[in-house]
C-alpha positions in Angstrom: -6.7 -0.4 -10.8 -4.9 2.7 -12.4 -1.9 2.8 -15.0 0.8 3.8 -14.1 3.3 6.0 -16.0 7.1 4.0 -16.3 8.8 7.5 -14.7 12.4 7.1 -13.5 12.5 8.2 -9.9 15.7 9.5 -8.9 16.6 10.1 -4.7 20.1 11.3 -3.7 20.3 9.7 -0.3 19.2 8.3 2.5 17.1 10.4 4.3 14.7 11.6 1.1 14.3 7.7 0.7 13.2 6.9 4.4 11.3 10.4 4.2 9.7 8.4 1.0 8.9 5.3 2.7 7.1 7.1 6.3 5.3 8.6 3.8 3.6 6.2 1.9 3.7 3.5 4.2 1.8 6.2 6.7 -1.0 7.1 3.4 -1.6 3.6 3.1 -1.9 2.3 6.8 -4.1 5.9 7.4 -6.2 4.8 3.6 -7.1 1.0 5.1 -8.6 2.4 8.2 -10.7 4.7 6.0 -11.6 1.8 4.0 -12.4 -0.5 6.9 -14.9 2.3 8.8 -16.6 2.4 4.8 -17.0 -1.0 4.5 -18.3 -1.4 8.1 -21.0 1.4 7.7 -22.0 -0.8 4.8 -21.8 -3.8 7.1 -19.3 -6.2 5.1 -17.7 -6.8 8.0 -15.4 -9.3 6.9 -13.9 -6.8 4.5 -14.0 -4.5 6.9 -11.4 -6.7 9.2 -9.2 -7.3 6.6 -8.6 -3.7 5.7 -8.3 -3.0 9.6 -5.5 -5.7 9.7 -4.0 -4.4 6.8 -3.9 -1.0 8.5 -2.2 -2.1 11.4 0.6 -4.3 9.9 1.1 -0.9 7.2 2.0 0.7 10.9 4.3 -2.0 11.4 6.1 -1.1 9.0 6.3 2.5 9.5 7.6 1.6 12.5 10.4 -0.6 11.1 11.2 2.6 8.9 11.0 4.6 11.9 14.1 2.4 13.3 16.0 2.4 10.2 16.1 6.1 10.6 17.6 5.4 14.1 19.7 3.2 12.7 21.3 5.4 10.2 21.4 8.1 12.8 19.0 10.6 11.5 18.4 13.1 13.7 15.4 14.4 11.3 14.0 13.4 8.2 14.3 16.2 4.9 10.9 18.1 4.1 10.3 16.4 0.5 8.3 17.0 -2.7 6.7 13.3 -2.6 7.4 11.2 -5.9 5.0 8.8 -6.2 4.1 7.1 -10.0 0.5 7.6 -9.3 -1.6 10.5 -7.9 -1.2 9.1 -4.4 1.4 6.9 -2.7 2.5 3.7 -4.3 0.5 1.5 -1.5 -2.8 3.8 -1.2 -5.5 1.7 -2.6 -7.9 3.7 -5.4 -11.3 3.8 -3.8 -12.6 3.9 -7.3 -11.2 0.0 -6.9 -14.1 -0.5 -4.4 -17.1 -2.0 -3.9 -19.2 -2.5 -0.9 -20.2 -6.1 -1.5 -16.9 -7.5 -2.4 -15.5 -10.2 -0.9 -12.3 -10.6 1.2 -10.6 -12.2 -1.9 -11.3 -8.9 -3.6 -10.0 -7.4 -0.5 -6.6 -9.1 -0.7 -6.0 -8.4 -4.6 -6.1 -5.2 -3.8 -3.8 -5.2 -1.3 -1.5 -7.3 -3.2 -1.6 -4.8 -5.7 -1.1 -2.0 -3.7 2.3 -4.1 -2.2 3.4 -5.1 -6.0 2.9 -1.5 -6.9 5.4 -0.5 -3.6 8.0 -3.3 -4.5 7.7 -1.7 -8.0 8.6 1.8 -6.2 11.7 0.6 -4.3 13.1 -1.3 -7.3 12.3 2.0 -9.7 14.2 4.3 -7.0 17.4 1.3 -6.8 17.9 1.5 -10.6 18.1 4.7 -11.0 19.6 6.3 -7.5 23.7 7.3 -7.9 24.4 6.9 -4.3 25.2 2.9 -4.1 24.2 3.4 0.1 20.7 4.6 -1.7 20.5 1.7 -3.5 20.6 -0.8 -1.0 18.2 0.6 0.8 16.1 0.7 -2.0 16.7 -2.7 -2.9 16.4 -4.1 0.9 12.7 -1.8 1.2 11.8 -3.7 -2.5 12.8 -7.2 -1.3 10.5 -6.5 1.9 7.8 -5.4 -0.4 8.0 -8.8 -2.2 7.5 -11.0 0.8 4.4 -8.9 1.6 2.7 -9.5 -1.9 3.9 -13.7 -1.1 2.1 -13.3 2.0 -1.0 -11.6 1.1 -1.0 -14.2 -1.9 -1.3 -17.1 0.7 -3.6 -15.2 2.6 -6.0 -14.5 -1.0 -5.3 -18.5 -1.5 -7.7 -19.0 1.6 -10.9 -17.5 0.3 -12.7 -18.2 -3.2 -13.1 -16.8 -6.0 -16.6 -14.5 -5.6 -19.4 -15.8 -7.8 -20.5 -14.5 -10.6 -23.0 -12.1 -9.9 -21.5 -10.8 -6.4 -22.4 -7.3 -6.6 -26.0 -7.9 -7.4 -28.2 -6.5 -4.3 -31.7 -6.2 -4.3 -31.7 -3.7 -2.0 -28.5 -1.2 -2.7 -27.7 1.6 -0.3 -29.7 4.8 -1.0 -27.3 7.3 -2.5 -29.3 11.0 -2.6 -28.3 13.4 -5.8 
């Protein structure tokens, strides 16, 4: 999993913020159904479920966004230079992180991760945004973020550690030059 620089991210309002959040929330929902159609065509399919539930409840939540923006009364969201810490959104897992035999406890770290990483983002923006409306927000998007990574922890609590030599395979997909 990358490292990530500590940068200061600074949004003036509202609108940049929920621009923000469509944003990543739509990378990371649109990177789980990419990673659920890899791990089927390498037929982990239980992996492959995971990452296609994970997709859909990262739609939920651009939906919820989607009705904060009706709740502040936006009629339409600012064109934005995206701030993210890393190279892609703060909830976009790094498919370097992959592996095609892991297991859905592997899986769920990930996403765990990825939802640490986006409670991380929110808190970053709350701390350092000057418009106390901004801030809330921020700090309301963060405290959402937190009861994801609690509930993918309970989910990861369900399924074992993987053995030792889990991404041994006798017979590994042929990968041409």
């Amino acid at each position: 999993m990358s490292n990530e620089q500590n940068i200061q991210i600074n949004l003036a309002n509202i609108p940049q913020l929920l621009a923000h959040a469509i944003a990543l929330e739509n990378e990371a929902s649109e990177r789980y159904a990419d990673l659920a159609d890899l791990m089927e065509a390498h037929n982990n399919y239980d992996v492959a479920s995971l990452f296609k539930k994970m997709s859909g409840i990262e739609q939920l939540h651009v939906n919820h966004i989607q009705e904060m923006v009706k709740r502040h009364r936006i009629k339409a969201l600012p064109t934005v230079t995206y701030h993210w810490l890393s190279p892609e959104g703060p909830e976009t897992t790094d498919t370097t992180d992959l592996h095609y035999l892991m297991n859905p406890r592997q899986a769920l770290k990930l996403a765990m991760y990825n939802e640490q990483r986006a409670c991380d983002y929110y808190a970053n923006i709350a701390a350092h945004t000057q418009d106390e409306e901004t801030r809330r927000l921020a700090q309301e998007l963060s405290a959402e973020e937190a009861e994801h990574v609690g509930m993918v922890r309970v989910w990861m609590d369900k399924y074992p550690e993987p053995e030792a030599d889990w991404d041994q395979d006798d017979d590994p997909p042929f990968q041409p030059d």
